[in-house]
Steps between C-alpha positions, in 0.01 A plus 500: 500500500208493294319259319575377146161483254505099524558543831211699567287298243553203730394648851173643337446106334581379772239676768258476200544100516417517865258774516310502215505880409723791513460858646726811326593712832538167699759325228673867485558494869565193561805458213648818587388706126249722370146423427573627139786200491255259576232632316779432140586153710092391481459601152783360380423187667075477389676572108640132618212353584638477856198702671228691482487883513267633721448876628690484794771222432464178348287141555601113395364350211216282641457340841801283436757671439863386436833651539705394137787301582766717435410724763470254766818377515654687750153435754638288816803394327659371810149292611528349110822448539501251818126390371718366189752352723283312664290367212814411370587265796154299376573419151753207492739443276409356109164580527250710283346760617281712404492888533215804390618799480550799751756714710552217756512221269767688294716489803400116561616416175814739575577277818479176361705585180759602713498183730508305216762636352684352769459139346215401730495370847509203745631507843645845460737372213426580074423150320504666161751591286452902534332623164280179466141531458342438904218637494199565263235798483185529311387873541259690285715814559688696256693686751600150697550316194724787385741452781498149519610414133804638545578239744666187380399308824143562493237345241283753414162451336287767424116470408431712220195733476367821491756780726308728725706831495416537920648204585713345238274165518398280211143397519239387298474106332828505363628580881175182589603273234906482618387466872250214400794318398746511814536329804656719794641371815431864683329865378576799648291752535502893486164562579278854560255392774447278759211436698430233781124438297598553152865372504701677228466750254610702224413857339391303159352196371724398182776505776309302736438267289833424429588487872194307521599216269888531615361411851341170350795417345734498851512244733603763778366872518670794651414811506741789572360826582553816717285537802345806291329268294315292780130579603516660132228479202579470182241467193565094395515234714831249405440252787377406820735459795427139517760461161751685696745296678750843625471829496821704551465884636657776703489565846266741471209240487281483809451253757153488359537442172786241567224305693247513235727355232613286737126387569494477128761253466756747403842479631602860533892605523573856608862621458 
């Protein structure tokens, strides 16, 4: 069966994101359609702003180039899945924590919503009155805050700010200001890079920033990323790996770079 348009739109994003440019003939082959298909597919896409036309096929914008959010989702579901499990597992009960914005924090926040709407937790038995507020989170993201709101067990505060259309985030000083103000017990981050030298990253400042200044307002940092992400670049740095207390990742990370965060200080969970 062949592919739908959005379908095909988010193949060609996605080897864009990890390639950096496109090639006509290649795409056609390799999606099963004519050249002339893809040819409407690019276009369509640059009159986005999603690319860059080029003779042969297409090129990112820039060196750093990022995927928009709605056509990541489906990207190692099942790794951001169990990643969310397990960050889960580290935020206790009644406390506030903080959350940026991104495909794998979306399904953090999905995880603990749902295990607090189980009345909290202590010794494998609920010690709240199902529907009661257990759990607060302070995100700067539309698309978290969103799903959260809904929730009558969950506090939600939002930051305010400016929304960038790529990511659904709220930055600028409104996004500062509201952060200045809070006191987290744990942050959790989505995050776009991580190196063993520069610690970790994102694809712009105005959101690093706002990672930045979540991280100085947690007691505990986490980071929860797929193993894509590690030995990555991105454009601003948010932190160094000393202000990271555990990073939370796939099984596809390597012995290596396990070692180096570990080296680092890092405490690095693979599931």
């Amino acid at each position: 069966m062949s592919m739908s348009k959005p379908e095909r739109w988010q193949t060609l994003l996605e080897r864009l994101a990890e390639d950096g440019r496109l090639d006509v003939e290649e795409a056609a082959g390799v999606l099963g359609v004519s050249s002339a298909t893809i040819r409407r597919d690019l276009d369509e896409l640059a009159e986005q702003q999603m690319l860059v036309r080029t003779r042969g096929g297409a090129v990112a914008h820039g060196v750093s180039y990022e995927l928009p959010l709605r056509y990541k989702s489906t990207r190692r579901a099942a790794e951001k899945r169990r990643i969310a499990a397990a960050v889960a597992d580290l935020i206790g009960d009644n406390e506030v924590v903080g959350l940026n914005g991104g495909t794998t924090t979306t399904e953090v926040a999905r995880t603990l919503a749902h295990r607090a709407g189980a009345g909290g937790r202590e010794g494998g038995r609920a010690v709240t009155p199902p529907g009661s507020p257990v759990l607060t989170v302070v995100t700067n993201a539309l698309n978290i805050a969103g799903e959260l709101a809904v929730r009558p067990h969950i506090k939600t505060v939002t930051t305010g700010g400016v929304a960038r259309p790529q990511t659904y985030e709220l930055v600028g000083s409104l996004t500062m200001g509201v952060l200045s103000e809070v006191v987290l017990d744990a942050v959790v981050l989505g995050v776009d890079g991580v190196d063993a030298r520069l610690g970790v990253m994102a694809h712009h400042e105005d959101e690093a920033a706002v990672s930045r200044l979540f991280v100085e307002r947690a007691q505990r940092v986490v980071v929860a990323t797929d193993s894509s992400k590690l030995g990555r670049r991105a454009f601003a740095r948010i932190c160094g790996l000393d202000r990271v207390d555990v990073l939370v990742t796939d099984t596809g990370v390597s012995e290596e770079a396990a070692a180096r965060l570990g080296e680092a200080g890092v405490r690095v969970v693979s599931v």
